[in-house]
C-alpha positions in Angstrom: -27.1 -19.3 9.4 -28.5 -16.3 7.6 -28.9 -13.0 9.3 -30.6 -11.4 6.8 -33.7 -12.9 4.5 -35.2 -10.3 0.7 -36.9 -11.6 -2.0 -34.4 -13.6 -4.0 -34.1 -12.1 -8.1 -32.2 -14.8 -9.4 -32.3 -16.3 -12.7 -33.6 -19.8 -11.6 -35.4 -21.1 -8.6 -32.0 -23.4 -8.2 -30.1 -20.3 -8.2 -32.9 -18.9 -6.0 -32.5 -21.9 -3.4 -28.5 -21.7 -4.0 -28.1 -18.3 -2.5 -31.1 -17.9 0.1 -28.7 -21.2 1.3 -25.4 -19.1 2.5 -24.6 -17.4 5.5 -24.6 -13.5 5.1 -23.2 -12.6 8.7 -19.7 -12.4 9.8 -18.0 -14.9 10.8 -16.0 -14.4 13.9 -14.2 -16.8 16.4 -16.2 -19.7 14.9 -19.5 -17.9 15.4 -21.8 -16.2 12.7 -22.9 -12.8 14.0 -24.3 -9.9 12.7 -22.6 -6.5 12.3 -22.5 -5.1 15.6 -24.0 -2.2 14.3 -26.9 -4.1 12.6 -26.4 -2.6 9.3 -25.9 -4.4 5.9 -25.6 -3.8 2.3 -26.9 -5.1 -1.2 -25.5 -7.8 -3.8 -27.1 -7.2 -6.8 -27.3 -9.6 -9.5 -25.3 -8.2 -12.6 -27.8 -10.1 -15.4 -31.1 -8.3 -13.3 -29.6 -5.4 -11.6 -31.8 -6.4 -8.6 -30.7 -7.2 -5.2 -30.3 -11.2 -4.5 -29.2 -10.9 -1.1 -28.0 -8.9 1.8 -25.0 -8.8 3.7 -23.6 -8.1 7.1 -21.8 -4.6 6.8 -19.0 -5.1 9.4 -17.1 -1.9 11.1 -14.3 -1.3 13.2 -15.6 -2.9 16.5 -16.2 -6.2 13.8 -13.0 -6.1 12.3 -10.6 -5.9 16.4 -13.0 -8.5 17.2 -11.9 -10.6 14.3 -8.3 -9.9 14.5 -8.2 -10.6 18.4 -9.7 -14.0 17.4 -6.8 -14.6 14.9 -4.1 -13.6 17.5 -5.4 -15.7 20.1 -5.9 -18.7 18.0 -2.6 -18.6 16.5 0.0 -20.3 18.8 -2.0 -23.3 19.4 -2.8 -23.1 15.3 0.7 -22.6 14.4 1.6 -25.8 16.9 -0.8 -28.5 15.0 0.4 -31.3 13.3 0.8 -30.7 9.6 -0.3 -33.9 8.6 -3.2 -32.3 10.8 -3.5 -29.3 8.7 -3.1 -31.1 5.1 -6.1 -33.2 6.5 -8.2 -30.5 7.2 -7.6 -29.3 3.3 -7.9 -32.5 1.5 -11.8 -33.0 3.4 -12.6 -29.3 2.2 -11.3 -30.2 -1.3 -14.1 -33.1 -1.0 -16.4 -31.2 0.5 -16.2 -28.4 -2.6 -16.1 -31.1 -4.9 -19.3 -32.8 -4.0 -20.9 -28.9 -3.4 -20.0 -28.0 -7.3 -23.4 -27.0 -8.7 -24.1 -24.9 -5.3 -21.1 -23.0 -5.6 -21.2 -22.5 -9.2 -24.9 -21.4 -9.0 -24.4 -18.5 -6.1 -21.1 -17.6 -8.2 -23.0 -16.8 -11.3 -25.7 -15.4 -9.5 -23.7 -12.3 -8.0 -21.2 -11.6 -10.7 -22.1 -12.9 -14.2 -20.0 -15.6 -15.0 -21.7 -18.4 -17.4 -22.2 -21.7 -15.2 -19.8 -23.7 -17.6 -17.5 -21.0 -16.3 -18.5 -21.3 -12.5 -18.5 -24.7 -12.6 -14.9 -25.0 -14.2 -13.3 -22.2 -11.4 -15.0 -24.4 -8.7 -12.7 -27.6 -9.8 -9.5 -24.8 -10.2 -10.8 -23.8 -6.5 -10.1 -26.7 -5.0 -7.2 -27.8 -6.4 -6.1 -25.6 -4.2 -6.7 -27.0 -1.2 -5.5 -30.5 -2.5 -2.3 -29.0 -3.3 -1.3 -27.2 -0.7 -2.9 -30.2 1.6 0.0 -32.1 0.4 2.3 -29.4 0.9 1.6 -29.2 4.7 4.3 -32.3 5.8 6.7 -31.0 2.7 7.1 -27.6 4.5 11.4 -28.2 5.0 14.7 -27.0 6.6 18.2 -27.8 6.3 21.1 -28.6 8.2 24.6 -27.3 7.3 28.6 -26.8 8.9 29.9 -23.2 8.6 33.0 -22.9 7.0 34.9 -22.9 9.7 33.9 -26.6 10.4 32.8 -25.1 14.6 29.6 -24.8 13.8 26.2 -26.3 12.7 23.7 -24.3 11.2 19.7 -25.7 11.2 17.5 -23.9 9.5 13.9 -24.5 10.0 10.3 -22.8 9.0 7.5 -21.4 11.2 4.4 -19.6 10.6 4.5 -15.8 9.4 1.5 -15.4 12.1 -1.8 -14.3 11.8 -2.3 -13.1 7.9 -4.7 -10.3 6.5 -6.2 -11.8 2.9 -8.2 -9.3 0.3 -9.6 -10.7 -2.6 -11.3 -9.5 -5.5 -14.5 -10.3 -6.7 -14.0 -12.1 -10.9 -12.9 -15.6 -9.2 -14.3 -15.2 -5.8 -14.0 -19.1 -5.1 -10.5 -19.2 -6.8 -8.8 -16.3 -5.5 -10.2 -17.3 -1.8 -8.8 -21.2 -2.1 -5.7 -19.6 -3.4 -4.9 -17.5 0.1 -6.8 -19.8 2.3 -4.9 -22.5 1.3 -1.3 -22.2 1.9 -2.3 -20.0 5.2 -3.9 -23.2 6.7 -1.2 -25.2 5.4 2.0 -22.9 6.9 0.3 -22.9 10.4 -1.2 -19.3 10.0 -4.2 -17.4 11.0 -6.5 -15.9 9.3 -8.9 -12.5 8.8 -10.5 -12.7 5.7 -12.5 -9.5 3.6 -14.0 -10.9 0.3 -15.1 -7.8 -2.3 -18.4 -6.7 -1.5 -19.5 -6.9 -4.9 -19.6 -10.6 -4.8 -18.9 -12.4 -1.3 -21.6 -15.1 -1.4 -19.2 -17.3 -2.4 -16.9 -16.8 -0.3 -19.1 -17.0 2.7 -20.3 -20.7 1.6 -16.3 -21.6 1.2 -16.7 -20.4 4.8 -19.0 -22.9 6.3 -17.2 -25.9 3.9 -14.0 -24.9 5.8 -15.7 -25.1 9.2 -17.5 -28.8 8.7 -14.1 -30.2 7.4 -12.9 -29.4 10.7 -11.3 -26.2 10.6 -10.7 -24.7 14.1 -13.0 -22.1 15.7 -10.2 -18.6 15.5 -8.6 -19.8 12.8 -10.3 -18.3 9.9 -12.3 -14.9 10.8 -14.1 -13.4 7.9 -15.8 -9.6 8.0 -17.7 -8.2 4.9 -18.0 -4.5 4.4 -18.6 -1.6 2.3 -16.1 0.4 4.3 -12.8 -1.8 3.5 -10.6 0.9 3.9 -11.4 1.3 7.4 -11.6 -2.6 7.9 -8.4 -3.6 7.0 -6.3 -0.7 7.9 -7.3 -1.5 11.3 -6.1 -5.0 10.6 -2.6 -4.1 9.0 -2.4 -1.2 11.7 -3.2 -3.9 14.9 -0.2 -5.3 16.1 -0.9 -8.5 15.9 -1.2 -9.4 12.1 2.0 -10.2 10.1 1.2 -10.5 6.7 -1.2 -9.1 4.4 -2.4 -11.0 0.8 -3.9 -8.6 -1.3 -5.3 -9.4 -5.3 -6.7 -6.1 -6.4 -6.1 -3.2 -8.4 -2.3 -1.7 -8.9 -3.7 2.1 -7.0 -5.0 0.3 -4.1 -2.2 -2.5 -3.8 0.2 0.0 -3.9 -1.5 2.0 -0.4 -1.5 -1.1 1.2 2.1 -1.5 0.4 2.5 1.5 2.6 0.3 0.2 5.1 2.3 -3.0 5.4 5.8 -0.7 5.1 4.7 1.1 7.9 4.2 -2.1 10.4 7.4 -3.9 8.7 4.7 -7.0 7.7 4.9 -9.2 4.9 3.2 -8.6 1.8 2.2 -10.3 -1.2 1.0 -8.3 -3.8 -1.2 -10.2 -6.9 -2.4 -6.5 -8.7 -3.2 -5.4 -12.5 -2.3 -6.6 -15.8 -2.0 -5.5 -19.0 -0.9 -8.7 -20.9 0.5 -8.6 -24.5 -0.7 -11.9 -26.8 1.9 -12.0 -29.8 0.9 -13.7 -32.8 3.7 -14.6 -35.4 3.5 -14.7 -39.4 4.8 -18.5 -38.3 2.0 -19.5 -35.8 -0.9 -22.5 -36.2 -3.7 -19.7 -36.8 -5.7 -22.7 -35.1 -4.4 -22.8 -32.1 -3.2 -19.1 -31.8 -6.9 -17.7 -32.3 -8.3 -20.6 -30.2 -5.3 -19.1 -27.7 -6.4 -15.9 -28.4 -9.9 -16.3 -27.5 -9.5 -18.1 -24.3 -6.9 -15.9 -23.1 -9.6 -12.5 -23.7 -12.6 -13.7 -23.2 -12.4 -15.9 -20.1 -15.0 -14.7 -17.5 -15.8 -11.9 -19.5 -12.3 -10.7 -19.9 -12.3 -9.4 -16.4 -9.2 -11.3 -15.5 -5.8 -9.8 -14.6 -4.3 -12.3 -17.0 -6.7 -11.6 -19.5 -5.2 -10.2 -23.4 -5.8 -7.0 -23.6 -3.3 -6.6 -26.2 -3.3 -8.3 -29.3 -0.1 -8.2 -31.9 -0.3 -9.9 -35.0 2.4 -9.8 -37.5 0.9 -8.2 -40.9 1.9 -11.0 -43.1 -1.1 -13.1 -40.9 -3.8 -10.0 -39.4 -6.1 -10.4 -42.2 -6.6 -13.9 -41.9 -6.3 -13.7 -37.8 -8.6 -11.2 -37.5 -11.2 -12.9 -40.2 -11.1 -16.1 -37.9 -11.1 -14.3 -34.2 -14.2 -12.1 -35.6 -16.3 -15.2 -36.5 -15.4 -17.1 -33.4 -16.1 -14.0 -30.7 -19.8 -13.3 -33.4 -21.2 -16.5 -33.0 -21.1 -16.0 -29.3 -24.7 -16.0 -27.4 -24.8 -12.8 -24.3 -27.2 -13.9 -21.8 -27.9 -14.8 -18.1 -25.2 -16.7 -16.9 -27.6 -19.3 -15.4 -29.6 -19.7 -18.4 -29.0 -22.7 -20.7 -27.0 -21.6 -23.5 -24.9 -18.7 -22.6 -21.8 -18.3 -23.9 -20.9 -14.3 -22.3 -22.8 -12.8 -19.2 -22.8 -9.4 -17.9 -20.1 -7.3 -16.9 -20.1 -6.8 -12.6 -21.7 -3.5 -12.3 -22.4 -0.7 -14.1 -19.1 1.4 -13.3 -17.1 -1.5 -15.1 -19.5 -1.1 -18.1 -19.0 2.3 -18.5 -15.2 1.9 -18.5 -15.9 -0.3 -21.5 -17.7 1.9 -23.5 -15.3 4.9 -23.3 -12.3 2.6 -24.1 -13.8 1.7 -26.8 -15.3 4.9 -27.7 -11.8 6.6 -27.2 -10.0 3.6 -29.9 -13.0 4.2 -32.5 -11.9 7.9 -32.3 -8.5 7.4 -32.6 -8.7 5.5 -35.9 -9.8 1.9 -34.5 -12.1 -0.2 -36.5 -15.2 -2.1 -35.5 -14.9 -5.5 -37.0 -17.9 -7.1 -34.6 -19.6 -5.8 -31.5 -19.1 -2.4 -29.9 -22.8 -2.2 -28.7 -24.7 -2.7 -25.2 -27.6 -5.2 -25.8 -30.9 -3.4 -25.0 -31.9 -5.4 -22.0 -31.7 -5.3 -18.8 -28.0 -6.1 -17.0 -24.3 -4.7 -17.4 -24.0 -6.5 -21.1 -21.6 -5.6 -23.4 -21.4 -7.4 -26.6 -17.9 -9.6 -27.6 -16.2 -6.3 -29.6 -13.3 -6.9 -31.8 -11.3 -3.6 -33.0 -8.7 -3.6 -35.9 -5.7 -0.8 -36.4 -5.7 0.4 -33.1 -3.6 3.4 -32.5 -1.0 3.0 -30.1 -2.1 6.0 -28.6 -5.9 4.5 -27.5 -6.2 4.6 -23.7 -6.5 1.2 -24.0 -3.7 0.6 -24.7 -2.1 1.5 -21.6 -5.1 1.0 -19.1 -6.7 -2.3 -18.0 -10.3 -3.1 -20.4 -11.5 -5.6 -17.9 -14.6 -6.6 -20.5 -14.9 -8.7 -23.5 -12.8 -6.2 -25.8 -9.9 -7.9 -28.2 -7.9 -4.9 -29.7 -5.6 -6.4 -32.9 -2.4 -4.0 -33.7 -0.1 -5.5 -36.2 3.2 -5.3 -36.5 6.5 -6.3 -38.9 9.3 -7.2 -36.6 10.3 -9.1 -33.3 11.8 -6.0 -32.6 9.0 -3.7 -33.0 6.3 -6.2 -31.3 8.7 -6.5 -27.8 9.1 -2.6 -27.4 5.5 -2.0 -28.2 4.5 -5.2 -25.9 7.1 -4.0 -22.8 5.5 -0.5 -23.0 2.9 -0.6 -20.8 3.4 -0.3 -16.3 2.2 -3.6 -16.0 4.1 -7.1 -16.5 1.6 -9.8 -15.3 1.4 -12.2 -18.3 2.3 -12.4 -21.7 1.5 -15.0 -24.2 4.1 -15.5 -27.4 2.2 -18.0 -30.8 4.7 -19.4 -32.7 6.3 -22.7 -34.7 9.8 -21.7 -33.7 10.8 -22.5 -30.2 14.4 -20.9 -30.0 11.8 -17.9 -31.1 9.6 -18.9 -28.4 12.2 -18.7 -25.5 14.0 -16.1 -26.8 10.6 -13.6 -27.1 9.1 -14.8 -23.9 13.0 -14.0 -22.3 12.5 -10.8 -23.6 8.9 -9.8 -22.0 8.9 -7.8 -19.4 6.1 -10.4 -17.2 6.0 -12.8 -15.1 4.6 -15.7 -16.6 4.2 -16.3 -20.1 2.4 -19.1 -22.1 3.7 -20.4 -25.2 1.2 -21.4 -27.5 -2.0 -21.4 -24.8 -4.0 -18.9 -23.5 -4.3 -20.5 -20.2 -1.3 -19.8 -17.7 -3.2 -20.4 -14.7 -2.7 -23.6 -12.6 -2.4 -24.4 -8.8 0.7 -26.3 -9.1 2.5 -23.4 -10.4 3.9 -19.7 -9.5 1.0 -17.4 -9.7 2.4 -14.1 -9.9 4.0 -10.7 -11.8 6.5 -8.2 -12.0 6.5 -3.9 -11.9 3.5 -2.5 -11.2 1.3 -6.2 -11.6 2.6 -6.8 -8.2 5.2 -9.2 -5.6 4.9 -12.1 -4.3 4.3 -16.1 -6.1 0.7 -17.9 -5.9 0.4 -21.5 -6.1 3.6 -23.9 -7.1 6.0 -25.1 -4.5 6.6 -21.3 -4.4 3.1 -20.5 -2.6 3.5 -21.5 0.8 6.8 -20.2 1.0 5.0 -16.8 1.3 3.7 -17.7 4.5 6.5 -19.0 6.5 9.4 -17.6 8.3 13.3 -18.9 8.3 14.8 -19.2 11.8 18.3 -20.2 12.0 19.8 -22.3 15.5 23.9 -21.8 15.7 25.0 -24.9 17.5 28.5 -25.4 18.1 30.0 -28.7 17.0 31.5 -30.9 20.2 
C-alpha cells in the first residue's frame, strides 16, 4: 500500500505503527500509484516538527488521469441502486467505527489535535456516512397539473456528475465524510485533493471506502503541493460539474471564478469570524462552559470557532474571572500523550499569525489576563491566552485568530453588541447566552450568520445545515439540505389524455 517508507517521529510507537499503516500514493481508478513523476513531499508532525511520513506529490498528468477515471465511471455510478449506494455508506460508517483509535492516532499525529479530540471527530465523521446512507432512497421528486389542467409536470433528481472536493486540513476525517458522503449518496463521482498539511487521514478514509465496497472510478484521490495547478485542471476539464471547496475566503473566492467560468456548481464552506454574545442575564455556567468549547475546540482552528467575545459590563468581571481559570488550568502537550488538554498549532506560519495578533491587541490597549507566551519546547505551541479591553481597532478583530486566543470586549446595549458583532466580512456562526428567549430569537434574527447557537458552543452536527452567509461562503452541509447540493432537477411536460 505505501509507496514511500522514513523513519517514523511520532509521539508513540501506536502512533508510530498507526501511520507507517496508510497508503501515501494516489489513488487513481481503484489503483494506488505513485506520482507519475516519482516525487513526494513531507508531513511533519506539529508536536516534533519532524517528518512522520511522505507523500505522493501528484501533477498534472496525475490529476487528467484522475478526472478521466471520474468521467468514465460516472454513468454506470450515477445508474446504481440507491439502496445500493446507502449500503455502501452504512458498511464504511462500521468500518470507521471499529477503526476509531487508528484514525484518531494518524489524525493527531499530523496536525496536533489531543486524542480525546480525534477520537470524538472520528464518531462526528461517520455520522456522516450513516446519515446520508439513509438519505440515498429519500432522494424525491414530485408530480403536479399546470394550471391550465393540460398538463402534468414530474419533477425528478439526478446526479450533478462527477464533483471536484477540497478540504482543509483542522478536521481532515470530518470535512472528508462531509463531501464524500452526500456525493456517493446523490449518484456522483468523485476527485478528491485533501490539504497537504495533513492528508493521512484522509488516505486511510480512502482504503475504508474501498473494502466497504466502493466501486473502482468512483472516488479518485491526488495529493500535492501544487494544488493550484491540480484542481484548476479539474474545474477547467470538461468533465467535472461541481466543485466542494472548505477553505480560506481569498482562495474560495478564485475558485468561484474558476467554477464561473465553466458554469459548474459550487459550494462554498470558507472563513469565519464568529461573535459569542454574553448577556448581563446569562447562566455564567453554562455561557463560559459555551464559551470555552466554542474557542478552544481543536485549538481554536475552526471556522466556527469564537473569535469574538462580547460580554455585557454588568457581568465581564465575573466572566472573565471564570473563563481565565478554566483556559489556566489547561495542560499544552503532545496530543498523543496522556493528559493533554491543548496541542500545537499546524505549522509554524499559523503560529506566527498568533503571535502578531496578539502582539498587535496588547499594543493597542489589550490586556493579558493568562497566556500570551510560546512554551519553550519543541513544536508550534502557543499557550491558551485570554485578552481583556480589546480595542475594536486590534487586527483581530476583523481577521480570522485560528489559535487558542479568547479576546473579551464588553459592551452596554443590544444595540451596540449587534453592530459591533455584524461588523466584520464574515457571517459563519454566531452564538447569543441568554435567560430570555424572545431575546434569544430576536438577537440571533438580527446576526448577520448562518447558524447561530443559543446557549451552546457546539453548532455542528450532521443532521443539520452546515453552512454561512457573505464572505463565509454558499452552499448547506449536512441536514436534509446536504445532498440537495449534489443533484440536478429535471422537469418531463406530459400532456394529460
Amino acid at each position: 500500500m505505501s509507496t514511500e517508507t522514513i523513519p517514523n517521529r511520532a509521539a508513540t510507537p501506536e502512533a508510530c505503527a498507526a501511520v507507517a499503516a496508510v497508503g501515501t500514493g494516489l489513488y487513481i481508478d481503484g489503483e494506488w500509484a505513485p506520482a507519475a513523476s516519482g516525487e513526494y513531499f513531507d508531513v511533519v508532525n506539529p508536536a516534533t516538527e519532524r517528518v512522520i511520513a511522505r507523500v505522493a506529490d501528484g501533477g498534472s498528468g496525475d490529476a487528467c488521469r484522475a478526472i478521466e477515471a471520474a468521467g468514465r465511471a460516472q454513468k454506470e455510478w450515477g445508474r446504481t441502486a440507491p439502496r445500493e449506494r446507502g449500503e455502501i455508506l452504512r458498511r464504511a460508517f462500521d468500518l470507521i467505527m471499529e477503526r476509531q483509535e487508528h484514525l484518531a492516532l494518524v489524525m493527531t499525529t499530523e496536525m496536533g489535535k489531543p486524542l480525546a479530540e480525534a477520537r470524538a471527530e472520528v464518531v462526528y465523521a461517520a455520522e456522516f456516512f450513516r446519515w446520508f446512507s439513509e438519505e440515498a432512497v429519500r432522494i424525491g421528486g414530485d408530480v403536479a397539473t399546470t394550471g391550465d389542467g393540460r398538463n402534468r409536470i414530474m419533477v425528478s433528481k439526478e446526479p450533478v456528475g462527477p464533483c471536484v472536493l477540497v478540504t482543509p486540513w483542522n478536521f481532515p476525517l470530518a470535512m472528508g465524510t462531509r463531501k464524500i458522503g452526500p456525493a456517493i449518496a446523490a449518484g456522483c463521482t468523485m476527485v478528491f485533493k485533501p490539504a497537504n498539511l495533513a492528508p493521512l487521514t484522509s488516505l486511510a478514509l480512502v482504503d475504508i471506502l474501498a473494502e466497504a465496497g466502493l466501486p473502482k472510478g468512483v472516488l479518485n484521490v491526488v495529493t500535492t503541493s501544487n494544488a493550484a495547478e491540480v484542481v484548476s485542471l479539474w474545474v477547467g476539464s470538461g468533465i467535472a460539474r461541481k466543485i466542494s471547496f472548505t477553505g480560506s475566503t481569498g482562495v474560495g473566492s478564485w475558485l468561484l471564478e474558476q467554477a464561473a467560468r465553466n458554469v459548474m456548481r459550487a459550494s462554498m464552506e470558507l472563513g469565519g469570524n464568529a461573535p459569542l454574545i454574553v448577556f448581563g442575564d446569562a447562566d455564567l455556567d453554562i455561557a463560559v462552559e459555551g464559551a470555552f468549547t466554542a474557542k478552544m475546540r481543536n485549538m481554536g482552528e475552526a471556522c466556527t470557532a469564537a473569535n469574538r467575545i462580547f460580554v455585557q459590563r454588568s457581568v465581564a468581571a465575573e466572566f472573565v474571572a471564570r473563563l481565565s481559570k478554566r483556559l489556566d488550568a489547561l495542560r499544552v502537550g503532545d496530543g498523543a500523550e496522556q493528559g493533554t488538554d491543548v496541542g500545537p498549532l499546524v505549522e509554524e506560519k499559523a503560529l506566527r499569525k498568533v503571535q502578531e495578533l496578539v502582539a498587535d491587541a496588547v499594543a493597542k490597549g489589550a490586556t493579558v489576563v493568562c497566556g500570551g507566551t510560546r512554551p519553550e519546547r519543541p513544536g508550534y505551541f502557543y499557550a491558551p491566552t485570554l485578552l481583556s479591553d480589546v480595542s475594536a481597532d486590534a487586527d483581530l478583530m476583523r481577521e480570522e485568530i485560528f489559535g487558542p486566543v479568547a479576546p473579551v470586549i464588553t459592551f452596554d446595549t443590544e444595540e451596540e453588541v449587534l453592530a459591533l458583532a455584524n461588523d466584520t466580512a464574515w457571517g459563519l456562526a454566531g452564538y447569543v447566552f441568554t435567560r430570555d428567549l424572545d431575546r434569544a430569537f430576536r438577537v440571533g434574527g438580527e446576526l448577520e450568520v448562518g447558524m447561530v447557537g443559543f446557549n451552546t458552543g457546539i453548532v455542528s452536527s450532521p443532521s443539520a445545515p452546515f453552512g454561512g452567509i457573505k464572505s463565509s461562503g454558499l452552499g448547506r452541509e449536512g441536514g436534509r439540505q446536504g445532498i440537495e447540493e449534489y443533484l440536478e432537477t429535471k422537469y418531463f411536460a406530459m400532456p394529460r389524455r
